[in-house]
N, C-alpha and C positions, 0 to 999 in steps of 0.2 A: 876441210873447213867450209869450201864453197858447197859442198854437197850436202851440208847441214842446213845454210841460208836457203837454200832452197827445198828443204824439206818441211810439209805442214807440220806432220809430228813434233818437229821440232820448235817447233813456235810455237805451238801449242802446250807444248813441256815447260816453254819457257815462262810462258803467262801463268801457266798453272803454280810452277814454283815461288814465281813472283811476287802474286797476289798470296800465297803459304807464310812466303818470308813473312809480309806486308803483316797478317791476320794474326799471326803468331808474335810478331814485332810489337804490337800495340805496348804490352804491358812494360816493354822495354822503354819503348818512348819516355810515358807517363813517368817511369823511374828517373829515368835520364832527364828530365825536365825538373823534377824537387829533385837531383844532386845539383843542378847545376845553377839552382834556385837560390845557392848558399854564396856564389861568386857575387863580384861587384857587377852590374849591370850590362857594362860595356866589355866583359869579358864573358858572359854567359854564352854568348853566339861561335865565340872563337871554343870556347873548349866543347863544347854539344858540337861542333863540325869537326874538332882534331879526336875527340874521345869515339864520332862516328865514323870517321876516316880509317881511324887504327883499328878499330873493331873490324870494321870488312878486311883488312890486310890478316887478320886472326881469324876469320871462316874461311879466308881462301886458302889457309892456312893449314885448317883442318878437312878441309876438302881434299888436297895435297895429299892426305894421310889417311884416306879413306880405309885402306887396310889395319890401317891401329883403330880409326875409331868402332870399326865392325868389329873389331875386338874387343873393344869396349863393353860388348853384350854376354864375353862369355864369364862367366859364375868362376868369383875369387876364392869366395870361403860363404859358408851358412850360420846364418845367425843362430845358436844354440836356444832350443827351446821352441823357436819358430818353425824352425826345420826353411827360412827363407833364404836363396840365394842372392848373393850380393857380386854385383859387377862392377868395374869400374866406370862406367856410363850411369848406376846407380848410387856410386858415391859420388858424382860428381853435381846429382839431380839433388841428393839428400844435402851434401854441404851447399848449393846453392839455394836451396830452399830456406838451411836454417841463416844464412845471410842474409835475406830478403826478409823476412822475420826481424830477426837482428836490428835492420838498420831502417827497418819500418816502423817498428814501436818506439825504436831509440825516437825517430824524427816527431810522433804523435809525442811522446811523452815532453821532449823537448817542444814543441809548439803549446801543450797544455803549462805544463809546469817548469820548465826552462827560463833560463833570464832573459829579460827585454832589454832591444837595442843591441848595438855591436859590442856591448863589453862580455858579451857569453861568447869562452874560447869554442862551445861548441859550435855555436852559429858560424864559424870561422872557416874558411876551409880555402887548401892551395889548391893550383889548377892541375899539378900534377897528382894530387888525388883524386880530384874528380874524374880528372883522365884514366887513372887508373881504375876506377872503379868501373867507370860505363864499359872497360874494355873485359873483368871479369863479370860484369852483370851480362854483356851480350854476349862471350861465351857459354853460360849456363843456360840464354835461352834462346841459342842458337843450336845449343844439341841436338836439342828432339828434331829440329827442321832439317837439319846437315843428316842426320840419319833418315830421316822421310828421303829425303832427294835423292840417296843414294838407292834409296827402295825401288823410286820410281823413275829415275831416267838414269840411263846407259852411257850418255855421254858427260863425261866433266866440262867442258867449253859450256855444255848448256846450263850447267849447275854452276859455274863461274860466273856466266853472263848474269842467273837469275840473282845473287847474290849481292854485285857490283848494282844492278839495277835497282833493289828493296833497298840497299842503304841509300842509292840517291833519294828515291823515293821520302827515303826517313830523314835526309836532310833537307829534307825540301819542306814537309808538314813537320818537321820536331820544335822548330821554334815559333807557329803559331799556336800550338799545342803547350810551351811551357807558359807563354804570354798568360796565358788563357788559365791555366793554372796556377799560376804565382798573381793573379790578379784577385784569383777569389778560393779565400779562404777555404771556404765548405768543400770546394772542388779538389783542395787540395787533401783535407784530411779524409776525404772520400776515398782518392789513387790511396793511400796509405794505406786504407783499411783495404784495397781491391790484392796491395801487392803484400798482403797479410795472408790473404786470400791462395795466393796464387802461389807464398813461401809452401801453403800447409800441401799445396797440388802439389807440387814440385816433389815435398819429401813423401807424402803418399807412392807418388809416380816411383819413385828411389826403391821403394817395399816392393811394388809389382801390385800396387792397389790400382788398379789404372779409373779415371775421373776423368768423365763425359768433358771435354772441353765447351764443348756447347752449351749446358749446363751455366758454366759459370759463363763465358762472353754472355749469353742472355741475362744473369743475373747482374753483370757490371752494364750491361745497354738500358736495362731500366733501371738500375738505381741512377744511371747519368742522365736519364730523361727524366725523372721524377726532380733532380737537383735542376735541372732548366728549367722546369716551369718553377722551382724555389725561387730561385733565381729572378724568374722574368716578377712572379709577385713581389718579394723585393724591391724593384727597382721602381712598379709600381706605388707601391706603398710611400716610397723615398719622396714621390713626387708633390710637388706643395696644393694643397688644398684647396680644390675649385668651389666656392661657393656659389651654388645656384638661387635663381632669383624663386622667392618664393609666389605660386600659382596664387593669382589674385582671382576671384570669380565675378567682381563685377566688372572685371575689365578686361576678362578675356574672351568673354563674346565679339 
């Protein structure tokens, strides 16, 4: 262990994973911020830090088992017709793709045409749902990461450490991030459309269609800058009307 702390490699694996969790974590947040959108105000910050708590106890979890998840990659059965192999790492990408799907449209559809006020049982929701849900939402998009780290570093302490480290990290920016999204509407049914987005990646990724990540983070970085400046015109606009005096010409020599 001391001959770890003092290895640059090591530290360097560290940040690198770190900042992987971090990058890869985004769309988890965003999620994690409209379920927990749905609790009473004073209870939003308790379940987003217990639903982020238990999640990291569940990668370290699957770290732990790094020999099943690398199993995870080998080919169950083939999809007749396709001739495409399917793994257990692929159904896990497919069913949480069609989840993210699922309970993205449900939320749009419910915000368009859903009942107003708290008499919609949908709008409703216990905390141990929510809890439960951030802990399978962060398993599916904790896969792909948990398998990168095993690619790339040799030691688990250091894949332990990067792990414990991203979820503080994610508890620390998750709740001005939900603020921020439960404050403005467009913001939110934007994350919606991005984790629509990122169900259709998820089940592509399941196929073996692999999808430029970059690709799409750039395409969610300017749609979220184009809604800032909506945004900031907006607020603009809200502002009460300054009447100016009108240019008189014999009196402004």
């Amino acid at each position: 262990m001391l001959e770890l702390l003092s290895d640059p490699q090591a530290w360097i694996a560290f940040a690198t994973l770190t900042a992987l969790e971090l990058v890869l974590g985004i769309d988890n947040i965003v999620f994690i911020s409209i379920l927990v959108d749905k609790l009473p105000p004073e209870r939003r910050e308790f379940a987003r830090r217990v639903g982020l708590f238990m999640a990291m106890f569940m990668r370290l979890g699957l770290l732990l088992v790094l020999a099943w998840i690398i199993g995870l990659t080998a080919p169950l059965f083939t999809v007749p017709g396709w001739g495409e192999e399917i793994s257990g790492r692929d159904l896990i990408l497919i069913g949480g793709g069609l989840f993210l799907i699922w309970k993205s449209t449900g939320e749009i559809h419910q915000s368009l045409e859903g009942e107003e006020g708290h008499a919609s049982s949908a709008v409703k929701a216990t905390m141990a749902a929510v809890i439960l849900q951030i802990m399978v939402v962060d398993m599916v998009f904790s896969l792909d990461s948990i398998i990168t780290a095993v690619g790339m570093v040799d030691e688990l302490a250091v894949m332990m450490a990067a792990v414990i480290a991203s979820v503080g990290l994610m508890m620390l920016f998750a709740g001005a991030i939900g603020r921020f999204v439960s404050e403005h509407p467009t913001v939110k049914m934007l994350a919606l459309s991005f984790l629509v987005v990122v169900g259709v990646v998820l089940i592509a990724e399941g196929f073996d269609h692999h999808v430029p990540k970059g690709y799409v983070y750039f395409a969610m970085a300017f749609s979220v800058a184009v809604e800032m400046l909506n945004i900031r015109v907006r607020k603009r606009a809200a502002r009460p009307v300054h009447l100016r005096r009108e240019y008189d010409g014999e009196h402004g020599a």
